[in-house]
mmCIF file of the N, C-alpha and C atoms, coordinates in Angstrom:
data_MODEL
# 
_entry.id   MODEL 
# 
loop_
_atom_site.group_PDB 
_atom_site.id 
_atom_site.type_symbol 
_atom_site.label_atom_id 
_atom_site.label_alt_id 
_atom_site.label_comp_id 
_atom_site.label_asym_id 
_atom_site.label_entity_id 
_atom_site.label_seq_id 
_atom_site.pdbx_PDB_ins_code 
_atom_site.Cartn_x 
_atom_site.Cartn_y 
_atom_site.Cartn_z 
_atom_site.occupancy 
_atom_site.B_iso_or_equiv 
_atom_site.pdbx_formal_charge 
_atom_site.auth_seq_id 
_atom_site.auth_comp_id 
_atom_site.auth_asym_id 
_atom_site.auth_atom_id 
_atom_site.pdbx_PDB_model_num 
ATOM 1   N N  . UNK A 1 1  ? 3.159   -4.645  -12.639 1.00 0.00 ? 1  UNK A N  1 
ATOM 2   C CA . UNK A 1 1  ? 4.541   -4.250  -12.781 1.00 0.00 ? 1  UNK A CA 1 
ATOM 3   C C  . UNK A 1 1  ? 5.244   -4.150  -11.429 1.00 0.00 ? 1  UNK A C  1 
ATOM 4   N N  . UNK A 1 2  ? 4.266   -3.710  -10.471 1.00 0.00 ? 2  UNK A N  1 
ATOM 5   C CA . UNK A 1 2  ? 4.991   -3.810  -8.984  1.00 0.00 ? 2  UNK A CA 1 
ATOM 6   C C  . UNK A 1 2  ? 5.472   -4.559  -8.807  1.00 0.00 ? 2  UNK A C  1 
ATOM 7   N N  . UNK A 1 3  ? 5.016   -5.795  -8.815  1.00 0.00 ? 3  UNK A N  1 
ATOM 8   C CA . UNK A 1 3  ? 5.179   -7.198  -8.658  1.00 0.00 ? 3  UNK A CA 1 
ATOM 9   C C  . UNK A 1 3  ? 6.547   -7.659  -8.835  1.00 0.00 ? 3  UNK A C  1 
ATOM 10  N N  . UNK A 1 4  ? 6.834   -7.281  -9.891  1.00 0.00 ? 4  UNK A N  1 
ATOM 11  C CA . UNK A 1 4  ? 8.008   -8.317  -11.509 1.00 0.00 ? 4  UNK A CA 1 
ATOM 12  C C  . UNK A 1 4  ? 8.575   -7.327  -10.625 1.00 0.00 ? 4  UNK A C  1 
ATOM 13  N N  . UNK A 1 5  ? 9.150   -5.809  -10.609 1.00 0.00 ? 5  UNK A N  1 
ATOM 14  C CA . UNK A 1 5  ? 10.165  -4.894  -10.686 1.00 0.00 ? 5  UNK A CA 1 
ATOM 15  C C  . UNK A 1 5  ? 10.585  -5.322  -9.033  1.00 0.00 ? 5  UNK A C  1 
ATOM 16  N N  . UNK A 1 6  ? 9.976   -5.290  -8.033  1.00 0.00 ? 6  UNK A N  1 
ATOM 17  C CA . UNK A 1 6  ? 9.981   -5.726  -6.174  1.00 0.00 ? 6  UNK A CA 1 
ATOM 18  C C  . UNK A 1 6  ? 11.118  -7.129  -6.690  1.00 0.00 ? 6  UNK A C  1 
ATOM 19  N N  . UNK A 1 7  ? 10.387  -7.870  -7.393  1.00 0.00 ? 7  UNK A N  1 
ATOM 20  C CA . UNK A 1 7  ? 11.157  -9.368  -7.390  1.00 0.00 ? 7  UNK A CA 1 
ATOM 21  C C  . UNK A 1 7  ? 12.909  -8.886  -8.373  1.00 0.00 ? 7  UNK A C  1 
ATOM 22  N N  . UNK A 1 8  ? 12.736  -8.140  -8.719  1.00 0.00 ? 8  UNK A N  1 
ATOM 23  C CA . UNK A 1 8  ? 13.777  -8.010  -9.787  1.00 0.00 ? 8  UNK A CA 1 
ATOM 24  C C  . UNK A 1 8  ? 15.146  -7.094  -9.027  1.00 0.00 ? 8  UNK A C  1 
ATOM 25  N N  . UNK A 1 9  ? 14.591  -6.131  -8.313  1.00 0.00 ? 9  UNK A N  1 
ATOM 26  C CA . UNK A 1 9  ? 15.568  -5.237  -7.929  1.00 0.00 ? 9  UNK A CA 1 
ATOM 27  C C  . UNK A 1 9  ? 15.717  -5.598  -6.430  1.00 0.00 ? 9  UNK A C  1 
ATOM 28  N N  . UNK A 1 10 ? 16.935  -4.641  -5.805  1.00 0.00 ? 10 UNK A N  1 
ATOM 29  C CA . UNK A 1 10 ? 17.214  -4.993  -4.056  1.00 0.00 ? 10 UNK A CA 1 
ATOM 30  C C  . UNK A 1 10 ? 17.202  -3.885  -3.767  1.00 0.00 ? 10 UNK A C  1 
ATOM 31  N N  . UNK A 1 11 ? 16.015  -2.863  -4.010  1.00 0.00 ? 11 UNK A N  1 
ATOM 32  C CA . UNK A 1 11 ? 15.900  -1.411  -3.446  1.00 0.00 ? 11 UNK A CA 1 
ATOM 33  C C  . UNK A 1 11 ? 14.386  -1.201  -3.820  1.00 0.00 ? 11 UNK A C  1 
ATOM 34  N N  . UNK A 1 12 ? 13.776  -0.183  -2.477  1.00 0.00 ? 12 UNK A N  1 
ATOM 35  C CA . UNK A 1 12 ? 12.851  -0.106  -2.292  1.00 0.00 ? 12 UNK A CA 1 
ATOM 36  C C  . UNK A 1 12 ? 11.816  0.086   -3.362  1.00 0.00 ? 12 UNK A C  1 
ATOM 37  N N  . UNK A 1 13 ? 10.387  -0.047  -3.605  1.00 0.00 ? 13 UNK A N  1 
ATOM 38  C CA . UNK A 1 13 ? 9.571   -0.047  -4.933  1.00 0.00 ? 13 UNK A CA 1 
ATOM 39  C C  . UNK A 1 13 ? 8.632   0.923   -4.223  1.00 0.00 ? 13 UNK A C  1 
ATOM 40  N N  . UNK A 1 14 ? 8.307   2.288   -4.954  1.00 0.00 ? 14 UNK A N  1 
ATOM 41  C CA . UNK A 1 14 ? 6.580   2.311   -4.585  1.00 0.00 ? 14 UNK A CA 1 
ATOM 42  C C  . UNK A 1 14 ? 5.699   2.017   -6.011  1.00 0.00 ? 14 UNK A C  1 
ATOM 43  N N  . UNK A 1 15 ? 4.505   2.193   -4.935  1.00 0.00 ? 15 UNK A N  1 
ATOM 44  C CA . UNK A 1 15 ? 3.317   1.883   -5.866  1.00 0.00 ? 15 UNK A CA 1 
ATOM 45  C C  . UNK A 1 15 ? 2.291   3.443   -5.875  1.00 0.00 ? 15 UNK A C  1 
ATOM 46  N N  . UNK A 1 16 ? 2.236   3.420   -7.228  1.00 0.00 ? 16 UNK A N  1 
ATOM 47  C CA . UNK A 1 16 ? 1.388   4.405   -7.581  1.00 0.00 ? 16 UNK A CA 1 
ATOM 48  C C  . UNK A 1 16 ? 0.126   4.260   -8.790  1.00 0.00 ? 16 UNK A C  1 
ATOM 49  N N  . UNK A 1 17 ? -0.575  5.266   -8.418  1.00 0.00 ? 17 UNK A N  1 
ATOM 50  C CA . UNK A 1 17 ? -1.410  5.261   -9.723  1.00 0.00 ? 17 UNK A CA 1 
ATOM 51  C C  . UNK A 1 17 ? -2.971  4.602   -9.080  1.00 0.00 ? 17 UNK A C  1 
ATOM 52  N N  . UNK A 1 18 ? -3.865  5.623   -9.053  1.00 0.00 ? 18 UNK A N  1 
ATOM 53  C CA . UNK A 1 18 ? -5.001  4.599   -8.876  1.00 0.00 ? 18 UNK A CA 1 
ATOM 54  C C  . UNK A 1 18 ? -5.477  4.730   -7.398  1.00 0.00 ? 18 UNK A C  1 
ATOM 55  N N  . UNK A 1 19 ? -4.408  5.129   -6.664  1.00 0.00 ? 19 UNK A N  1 
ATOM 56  C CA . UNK A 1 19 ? -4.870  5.022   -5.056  1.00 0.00 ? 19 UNK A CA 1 
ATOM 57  C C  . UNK A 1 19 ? -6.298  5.637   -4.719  1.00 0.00 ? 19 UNK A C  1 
ATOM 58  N N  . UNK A 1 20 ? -7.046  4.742   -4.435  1.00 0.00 ? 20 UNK A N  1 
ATOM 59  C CA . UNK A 1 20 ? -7.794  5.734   -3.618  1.00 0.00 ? 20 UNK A CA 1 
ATOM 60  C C  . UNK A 1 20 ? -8.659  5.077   -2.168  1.00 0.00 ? 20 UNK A C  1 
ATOM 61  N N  . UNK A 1 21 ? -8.117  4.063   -2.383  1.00 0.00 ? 21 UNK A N  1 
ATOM 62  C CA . UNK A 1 21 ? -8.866  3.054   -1.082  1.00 0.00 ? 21 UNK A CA 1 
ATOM 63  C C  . UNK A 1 21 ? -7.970  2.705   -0.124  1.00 0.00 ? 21 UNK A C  1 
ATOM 64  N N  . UNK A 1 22 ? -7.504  2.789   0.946   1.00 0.00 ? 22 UNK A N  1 
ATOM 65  C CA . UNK A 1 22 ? -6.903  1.537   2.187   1.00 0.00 ? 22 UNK A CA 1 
ATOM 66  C C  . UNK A 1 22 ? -6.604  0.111   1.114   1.00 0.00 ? 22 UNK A C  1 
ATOM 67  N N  . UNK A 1 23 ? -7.978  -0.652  0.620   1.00 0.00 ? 23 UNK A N  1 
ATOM 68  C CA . UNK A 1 23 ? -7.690  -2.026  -0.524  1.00 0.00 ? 23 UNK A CA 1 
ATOM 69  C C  . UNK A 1 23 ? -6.575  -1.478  -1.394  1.00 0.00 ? 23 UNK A C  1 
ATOM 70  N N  . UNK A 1 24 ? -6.830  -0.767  -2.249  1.00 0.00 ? 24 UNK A N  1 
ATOM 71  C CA . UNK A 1 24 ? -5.431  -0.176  -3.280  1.00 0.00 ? 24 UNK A CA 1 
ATOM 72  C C  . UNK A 1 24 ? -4.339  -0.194  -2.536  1.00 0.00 ? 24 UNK A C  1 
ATOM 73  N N  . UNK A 1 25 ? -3.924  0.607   -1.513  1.00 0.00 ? 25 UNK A N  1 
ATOM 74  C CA . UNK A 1 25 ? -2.482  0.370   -0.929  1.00 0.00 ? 25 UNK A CA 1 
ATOM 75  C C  . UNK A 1 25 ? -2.293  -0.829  -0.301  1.00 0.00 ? 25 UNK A C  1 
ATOM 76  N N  . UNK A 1 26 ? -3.092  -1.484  0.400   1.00 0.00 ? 26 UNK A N  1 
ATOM 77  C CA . UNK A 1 26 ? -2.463  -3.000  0.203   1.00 0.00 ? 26 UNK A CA 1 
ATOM 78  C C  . UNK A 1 26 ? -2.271  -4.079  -0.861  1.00 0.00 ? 26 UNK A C  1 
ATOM 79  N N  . UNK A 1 27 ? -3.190  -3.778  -1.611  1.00 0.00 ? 27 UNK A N  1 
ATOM 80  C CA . UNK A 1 27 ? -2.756  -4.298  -3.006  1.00 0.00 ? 27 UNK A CA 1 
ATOM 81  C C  . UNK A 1 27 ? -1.701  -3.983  -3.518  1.00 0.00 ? 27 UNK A C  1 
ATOM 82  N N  . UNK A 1 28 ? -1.154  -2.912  -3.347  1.00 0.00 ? 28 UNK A N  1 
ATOM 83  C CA . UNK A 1 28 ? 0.504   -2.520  -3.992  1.00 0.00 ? 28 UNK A CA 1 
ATOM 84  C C  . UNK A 1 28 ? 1.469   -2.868  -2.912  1.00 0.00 ? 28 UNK A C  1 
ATOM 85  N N  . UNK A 1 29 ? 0.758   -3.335  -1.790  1.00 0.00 ? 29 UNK A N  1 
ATOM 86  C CA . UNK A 1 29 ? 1.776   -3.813  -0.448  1.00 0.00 ? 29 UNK A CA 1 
ATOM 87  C C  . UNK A 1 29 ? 2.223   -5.184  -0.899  1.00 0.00 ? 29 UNK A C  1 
ATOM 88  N N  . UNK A 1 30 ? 0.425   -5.864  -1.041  1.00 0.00 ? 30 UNK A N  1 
ATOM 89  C CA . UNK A 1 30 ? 0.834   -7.653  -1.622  1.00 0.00 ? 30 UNK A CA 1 
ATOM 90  C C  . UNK A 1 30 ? 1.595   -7.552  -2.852  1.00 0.00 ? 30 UNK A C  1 
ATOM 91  N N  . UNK A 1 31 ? 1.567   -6.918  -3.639  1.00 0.00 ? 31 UNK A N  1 
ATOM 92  C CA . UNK A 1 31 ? 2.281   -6.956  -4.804  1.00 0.00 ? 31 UNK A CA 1 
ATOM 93  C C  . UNK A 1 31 ? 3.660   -6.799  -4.700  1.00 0.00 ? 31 UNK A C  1 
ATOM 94  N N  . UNK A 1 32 ? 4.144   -6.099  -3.400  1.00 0.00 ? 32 UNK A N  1 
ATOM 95  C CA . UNK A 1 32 ? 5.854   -6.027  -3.131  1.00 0.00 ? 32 UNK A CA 1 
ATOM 96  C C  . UNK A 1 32 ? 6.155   -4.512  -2.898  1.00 0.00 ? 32 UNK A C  1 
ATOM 97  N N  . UNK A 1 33 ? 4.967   -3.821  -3.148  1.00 0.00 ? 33 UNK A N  1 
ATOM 98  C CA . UNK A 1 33 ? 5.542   -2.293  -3.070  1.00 0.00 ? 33 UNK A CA 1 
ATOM 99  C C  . UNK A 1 33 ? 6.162   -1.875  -1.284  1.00 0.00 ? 33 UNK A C  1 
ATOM 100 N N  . UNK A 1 34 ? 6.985   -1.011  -1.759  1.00 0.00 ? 34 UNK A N  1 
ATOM 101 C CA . UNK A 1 34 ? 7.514   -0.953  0.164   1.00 0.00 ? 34 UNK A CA 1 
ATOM 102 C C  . UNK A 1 34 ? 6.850   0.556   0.323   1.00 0.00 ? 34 UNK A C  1 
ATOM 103 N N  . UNK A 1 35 ? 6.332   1.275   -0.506  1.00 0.00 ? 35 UNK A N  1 
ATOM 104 C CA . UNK A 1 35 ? 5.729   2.746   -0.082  1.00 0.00 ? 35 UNK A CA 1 
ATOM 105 C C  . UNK A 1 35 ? 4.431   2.813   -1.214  1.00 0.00 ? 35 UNK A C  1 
ATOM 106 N N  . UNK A 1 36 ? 3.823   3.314   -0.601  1.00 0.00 ? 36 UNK A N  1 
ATOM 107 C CA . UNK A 1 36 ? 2.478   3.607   -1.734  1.00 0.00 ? 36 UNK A CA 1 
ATOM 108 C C  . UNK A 1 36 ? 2.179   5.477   -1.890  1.00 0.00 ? 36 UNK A C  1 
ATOM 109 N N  . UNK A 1 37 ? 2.331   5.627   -2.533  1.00 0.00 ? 37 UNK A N  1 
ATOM 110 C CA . UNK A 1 37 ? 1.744   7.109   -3.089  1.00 0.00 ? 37 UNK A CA 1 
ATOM 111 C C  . UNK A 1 37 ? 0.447   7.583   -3.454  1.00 0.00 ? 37 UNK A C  1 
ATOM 112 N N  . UNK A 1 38 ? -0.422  8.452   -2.384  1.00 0.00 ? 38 UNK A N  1 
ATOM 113 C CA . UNK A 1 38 ? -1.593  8.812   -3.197  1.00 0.00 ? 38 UNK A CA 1 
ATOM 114 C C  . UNK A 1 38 ? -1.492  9.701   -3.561  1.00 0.00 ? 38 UNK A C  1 
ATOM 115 N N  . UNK A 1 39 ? -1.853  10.515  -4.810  1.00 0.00 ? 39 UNK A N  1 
ATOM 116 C CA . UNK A 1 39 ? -1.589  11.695  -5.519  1.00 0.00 ? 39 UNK A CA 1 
ATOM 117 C C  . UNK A 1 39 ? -3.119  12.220  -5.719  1.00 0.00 ? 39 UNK A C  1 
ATOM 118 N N  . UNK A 1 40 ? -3.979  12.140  -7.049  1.00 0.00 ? 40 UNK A N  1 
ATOM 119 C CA . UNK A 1 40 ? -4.703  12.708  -7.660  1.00 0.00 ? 40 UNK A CA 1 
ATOM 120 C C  . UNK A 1 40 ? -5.954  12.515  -6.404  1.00 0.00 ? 40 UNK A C  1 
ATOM 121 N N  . UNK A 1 41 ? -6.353  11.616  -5.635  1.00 0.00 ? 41 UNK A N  1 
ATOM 122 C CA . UNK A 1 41 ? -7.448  11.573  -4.449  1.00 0.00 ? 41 UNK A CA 1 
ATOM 123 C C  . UNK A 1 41 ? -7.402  12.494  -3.480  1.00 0.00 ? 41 UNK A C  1 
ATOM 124 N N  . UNK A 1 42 ? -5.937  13.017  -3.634  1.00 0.00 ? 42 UNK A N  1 
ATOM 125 C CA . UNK A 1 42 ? -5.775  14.139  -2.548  1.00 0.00 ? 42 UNK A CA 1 
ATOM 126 C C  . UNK A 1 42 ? -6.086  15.113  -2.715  1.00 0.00 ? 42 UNK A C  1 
ATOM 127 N N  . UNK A 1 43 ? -6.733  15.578  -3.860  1.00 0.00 ? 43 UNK A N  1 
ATOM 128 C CA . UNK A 1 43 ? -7.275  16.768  -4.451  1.00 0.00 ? 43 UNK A CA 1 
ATOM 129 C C  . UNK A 1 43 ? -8.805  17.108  -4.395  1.00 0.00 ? 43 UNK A C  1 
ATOM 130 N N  . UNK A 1 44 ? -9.109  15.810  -4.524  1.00 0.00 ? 44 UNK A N  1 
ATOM 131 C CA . UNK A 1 44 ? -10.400 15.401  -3.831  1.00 0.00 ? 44 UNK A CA 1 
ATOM 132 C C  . UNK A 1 44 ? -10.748 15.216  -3.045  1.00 0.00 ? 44 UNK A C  1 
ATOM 133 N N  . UNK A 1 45 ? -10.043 14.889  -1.641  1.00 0.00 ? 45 UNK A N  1 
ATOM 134 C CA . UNK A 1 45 ? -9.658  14.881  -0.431  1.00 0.00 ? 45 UNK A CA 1 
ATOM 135 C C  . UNK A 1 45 ? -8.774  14.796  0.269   1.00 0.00 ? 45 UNK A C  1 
ATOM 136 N N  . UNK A 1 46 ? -8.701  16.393  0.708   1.00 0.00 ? 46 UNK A N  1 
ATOM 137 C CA . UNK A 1 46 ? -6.798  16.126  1.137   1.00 0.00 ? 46 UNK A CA 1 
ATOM 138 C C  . UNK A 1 46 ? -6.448  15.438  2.244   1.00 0.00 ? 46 UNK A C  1 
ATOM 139 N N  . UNK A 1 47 ? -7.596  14.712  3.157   1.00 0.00 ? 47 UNK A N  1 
ATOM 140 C CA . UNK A 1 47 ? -7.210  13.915  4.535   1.00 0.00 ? 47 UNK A CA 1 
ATOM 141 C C  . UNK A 1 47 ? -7.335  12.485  3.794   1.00 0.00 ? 47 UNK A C  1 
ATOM 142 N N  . UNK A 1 48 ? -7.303  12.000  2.446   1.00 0.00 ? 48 UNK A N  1 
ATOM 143 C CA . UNK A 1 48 ? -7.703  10.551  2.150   1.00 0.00 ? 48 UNK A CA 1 
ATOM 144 C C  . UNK A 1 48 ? -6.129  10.195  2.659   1.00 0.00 ? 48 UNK A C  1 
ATOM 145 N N  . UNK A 1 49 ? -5.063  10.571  2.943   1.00 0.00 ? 49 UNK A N  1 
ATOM 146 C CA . UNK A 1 49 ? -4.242  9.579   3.142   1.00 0.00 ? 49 UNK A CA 1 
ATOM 147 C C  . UNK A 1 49 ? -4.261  9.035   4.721   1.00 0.00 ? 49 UNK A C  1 
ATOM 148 N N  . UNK A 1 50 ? -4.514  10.126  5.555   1.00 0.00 ? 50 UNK A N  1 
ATOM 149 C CA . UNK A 1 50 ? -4.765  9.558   6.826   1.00 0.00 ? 50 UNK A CA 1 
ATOM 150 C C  . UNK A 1 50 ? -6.143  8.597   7.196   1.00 0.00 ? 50 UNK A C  1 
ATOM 151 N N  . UNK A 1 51 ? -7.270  8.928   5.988   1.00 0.00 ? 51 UNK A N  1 
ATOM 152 C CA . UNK A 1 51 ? -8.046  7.708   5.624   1.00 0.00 ? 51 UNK A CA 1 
ATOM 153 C C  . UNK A 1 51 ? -7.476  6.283   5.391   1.00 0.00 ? 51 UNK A C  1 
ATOM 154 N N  . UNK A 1 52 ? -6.836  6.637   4.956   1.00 0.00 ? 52 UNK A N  1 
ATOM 155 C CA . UNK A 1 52 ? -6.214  4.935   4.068   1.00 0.00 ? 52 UNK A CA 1 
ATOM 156 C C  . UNK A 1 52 ? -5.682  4.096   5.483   1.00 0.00 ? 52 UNK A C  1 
ATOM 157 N N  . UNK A 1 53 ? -4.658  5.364   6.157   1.00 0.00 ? 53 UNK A N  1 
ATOM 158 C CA . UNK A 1 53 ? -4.004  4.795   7.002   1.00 0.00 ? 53 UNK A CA 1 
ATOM 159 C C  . UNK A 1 53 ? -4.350  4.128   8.515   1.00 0.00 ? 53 UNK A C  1 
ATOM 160 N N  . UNK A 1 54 ? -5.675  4.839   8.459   1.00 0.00 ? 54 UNK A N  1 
ATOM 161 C CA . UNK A 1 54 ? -6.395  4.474   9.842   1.00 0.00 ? 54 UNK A CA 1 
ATOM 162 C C  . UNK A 1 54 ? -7.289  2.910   9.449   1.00 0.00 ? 54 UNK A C  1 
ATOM 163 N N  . UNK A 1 55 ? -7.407  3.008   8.139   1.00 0.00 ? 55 UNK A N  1 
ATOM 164 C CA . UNK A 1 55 ? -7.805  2.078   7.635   1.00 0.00 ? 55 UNK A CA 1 
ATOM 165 C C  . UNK A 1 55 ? -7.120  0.806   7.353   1.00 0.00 ? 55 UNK A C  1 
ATOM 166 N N  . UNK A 1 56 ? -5.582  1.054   7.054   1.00 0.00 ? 56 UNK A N  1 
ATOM 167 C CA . UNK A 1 56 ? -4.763  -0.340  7.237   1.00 0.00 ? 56 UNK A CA 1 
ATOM 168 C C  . UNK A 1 56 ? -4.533  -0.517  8.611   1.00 0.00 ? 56 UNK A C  1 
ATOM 169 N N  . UNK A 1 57 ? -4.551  0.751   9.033   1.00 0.00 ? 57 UNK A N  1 
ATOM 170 C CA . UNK A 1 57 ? -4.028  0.139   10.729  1.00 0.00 ? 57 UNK A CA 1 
ATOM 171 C C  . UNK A 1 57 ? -5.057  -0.840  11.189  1.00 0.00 ? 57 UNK A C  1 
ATOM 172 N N  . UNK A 1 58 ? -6.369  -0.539  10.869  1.00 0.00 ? 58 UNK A N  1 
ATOM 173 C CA . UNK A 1 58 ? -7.682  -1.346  11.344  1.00 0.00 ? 58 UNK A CA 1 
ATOM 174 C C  . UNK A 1 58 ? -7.201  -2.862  10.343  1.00 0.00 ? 58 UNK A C  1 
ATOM 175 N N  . UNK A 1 59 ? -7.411  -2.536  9.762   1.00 0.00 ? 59 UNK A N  1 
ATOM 176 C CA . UNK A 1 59 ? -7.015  -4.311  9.076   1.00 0.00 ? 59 UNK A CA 1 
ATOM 177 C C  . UNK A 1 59 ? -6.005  -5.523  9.467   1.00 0.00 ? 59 UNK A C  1 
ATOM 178 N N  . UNK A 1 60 ? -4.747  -4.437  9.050   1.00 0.00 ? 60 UNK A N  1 
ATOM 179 C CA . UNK A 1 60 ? -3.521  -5.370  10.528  1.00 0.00 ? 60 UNK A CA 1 
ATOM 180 C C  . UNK A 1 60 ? -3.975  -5.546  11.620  1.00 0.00 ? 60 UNK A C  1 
ATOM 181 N N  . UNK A 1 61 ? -4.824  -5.051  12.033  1.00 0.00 ? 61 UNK A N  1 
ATOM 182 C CA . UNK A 1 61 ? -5.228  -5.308  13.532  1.00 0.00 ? 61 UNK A CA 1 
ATOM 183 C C  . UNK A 1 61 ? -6.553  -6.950  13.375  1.00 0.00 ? 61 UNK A C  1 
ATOM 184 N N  . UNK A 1 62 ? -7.154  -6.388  12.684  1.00 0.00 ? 62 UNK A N  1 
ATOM 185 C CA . UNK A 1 62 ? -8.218  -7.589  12.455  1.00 0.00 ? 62 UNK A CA 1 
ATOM 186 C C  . UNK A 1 62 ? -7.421  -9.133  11.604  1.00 0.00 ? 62 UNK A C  1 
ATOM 187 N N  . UNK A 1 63 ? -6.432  -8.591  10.648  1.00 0.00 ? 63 UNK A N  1 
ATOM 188 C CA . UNK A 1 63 ? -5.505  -9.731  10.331  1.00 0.00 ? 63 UNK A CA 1 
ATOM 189 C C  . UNK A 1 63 ? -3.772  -10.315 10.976  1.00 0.00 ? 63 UNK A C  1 
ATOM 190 N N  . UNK A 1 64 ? -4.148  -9.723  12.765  1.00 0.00 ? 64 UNK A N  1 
ATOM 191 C CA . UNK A 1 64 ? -3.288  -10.115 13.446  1.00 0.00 ? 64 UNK A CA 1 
ATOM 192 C C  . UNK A 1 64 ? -1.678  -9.831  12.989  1.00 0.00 ? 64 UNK A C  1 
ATOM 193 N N  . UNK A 1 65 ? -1.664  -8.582  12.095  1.00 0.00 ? 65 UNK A N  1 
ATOM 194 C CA . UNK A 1 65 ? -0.342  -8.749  11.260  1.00 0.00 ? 65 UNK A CA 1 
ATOM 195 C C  . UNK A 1 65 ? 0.679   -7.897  12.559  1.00 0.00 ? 65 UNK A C  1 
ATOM 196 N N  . UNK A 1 66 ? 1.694   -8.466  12.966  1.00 0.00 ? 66 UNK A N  1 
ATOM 197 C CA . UNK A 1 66 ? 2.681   -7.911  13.480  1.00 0.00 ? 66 UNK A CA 1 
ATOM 198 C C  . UNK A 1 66 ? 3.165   -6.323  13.356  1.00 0.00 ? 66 UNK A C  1 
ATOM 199 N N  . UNK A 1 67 ? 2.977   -6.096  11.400  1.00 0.00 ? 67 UNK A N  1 
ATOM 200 C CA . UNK A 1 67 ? 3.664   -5.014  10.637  1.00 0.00 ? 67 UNK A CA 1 
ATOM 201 C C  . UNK A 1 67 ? 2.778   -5.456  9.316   1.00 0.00 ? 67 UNK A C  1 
ATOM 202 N N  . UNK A 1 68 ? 2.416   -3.990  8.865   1.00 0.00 ? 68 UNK A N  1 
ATOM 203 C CA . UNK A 1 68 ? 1.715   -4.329  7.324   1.00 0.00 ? 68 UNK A CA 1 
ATOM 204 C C  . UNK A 1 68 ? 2.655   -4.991  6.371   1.00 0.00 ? 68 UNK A C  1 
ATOM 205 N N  . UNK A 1 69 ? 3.718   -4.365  6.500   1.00 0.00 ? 69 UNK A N  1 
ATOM 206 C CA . UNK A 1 69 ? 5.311   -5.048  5.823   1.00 0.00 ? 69 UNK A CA 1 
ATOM 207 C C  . UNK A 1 69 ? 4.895   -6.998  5.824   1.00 0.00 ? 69 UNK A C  1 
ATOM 208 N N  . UNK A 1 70 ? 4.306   -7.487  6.743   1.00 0.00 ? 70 UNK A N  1 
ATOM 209 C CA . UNK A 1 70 ? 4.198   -8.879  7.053   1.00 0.00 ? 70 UNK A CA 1 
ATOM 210 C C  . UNK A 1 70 ? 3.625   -9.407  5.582   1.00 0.00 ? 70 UNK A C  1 
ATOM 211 N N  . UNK A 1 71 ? 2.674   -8.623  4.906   1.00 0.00 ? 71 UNK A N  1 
ATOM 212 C CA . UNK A 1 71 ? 1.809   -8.925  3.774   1.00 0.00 ? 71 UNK A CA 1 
ATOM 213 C C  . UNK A 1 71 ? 2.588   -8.300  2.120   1.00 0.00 ? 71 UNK A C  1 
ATOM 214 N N  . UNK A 1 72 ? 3.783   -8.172  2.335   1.00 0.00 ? 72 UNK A N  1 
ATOM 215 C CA . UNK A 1 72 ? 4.430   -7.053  1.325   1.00 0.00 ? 72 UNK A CA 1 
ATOM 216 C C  . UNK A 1 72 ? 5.319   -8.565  0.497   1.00 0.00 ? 72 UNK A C  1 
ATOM 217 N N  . UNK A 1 73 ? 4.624   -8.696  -0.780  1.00 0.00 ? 73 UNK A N  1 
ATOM 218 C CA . UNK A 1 73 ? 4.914   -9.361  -1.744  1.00 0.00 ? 73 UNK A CA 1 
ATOM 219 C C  . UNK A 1 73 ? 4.396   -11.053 -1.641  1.00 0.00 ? 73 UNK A C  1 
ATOM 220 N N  . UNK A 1 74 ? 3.593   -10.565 -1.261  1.00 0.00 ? 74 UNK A N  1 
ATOM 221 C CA . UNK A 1 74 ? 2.735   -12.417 -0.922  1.00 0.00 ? 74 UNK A CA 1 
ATOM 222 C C  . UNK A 1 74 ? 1.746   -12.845 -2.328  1.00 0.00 ? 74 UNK A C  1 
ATOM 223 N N  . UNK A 1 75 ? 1.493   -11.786 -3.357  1.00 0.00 ? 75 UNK A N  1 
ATOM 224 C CA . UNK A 1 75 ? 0.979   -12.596 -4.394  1.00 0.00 ? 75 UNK A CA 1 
ATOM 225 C C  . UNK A 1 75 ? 2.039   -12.394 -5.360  1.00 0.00 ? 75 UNK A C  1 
# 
């Protein structure tokens, strides 16, 4: 649904539901989302978001991306 709604509207999308990996929020990145939300993982660990994030930062870095934004609606 990220996907269709990113292509459909001209205002920002997040993605929710499900987060619990660094992979999950870029998956809602490729899908078009412009913000990702982790909710229910944070209860389970309330530092997983600075997890995620040290974790995309490491990836843009290994996939040369300028800005994670670079990968935001590519499937």
């Amino acid at each position: 649904m990220v996907n269709q709604v990113s292509k459909a509207v001209k205002i920002p999308v997040m993605g929710l539901g499900g987060v619990t990996t660094w992979e999950d929020a870029v998956e809602f990145i490729m899908a078009g989302a412009t913000v990702v939300q982790v909710g229910t993982a944070s209860f389970i660990k309330p530092s997983i978001s600075l997890d995620i994030i040290d974790k995309m930062r490491d990836y843009a870095e290994r996939e040369k991306l300028n800005n994670i934004s670079d990968i935001r609606g590519i499937i």
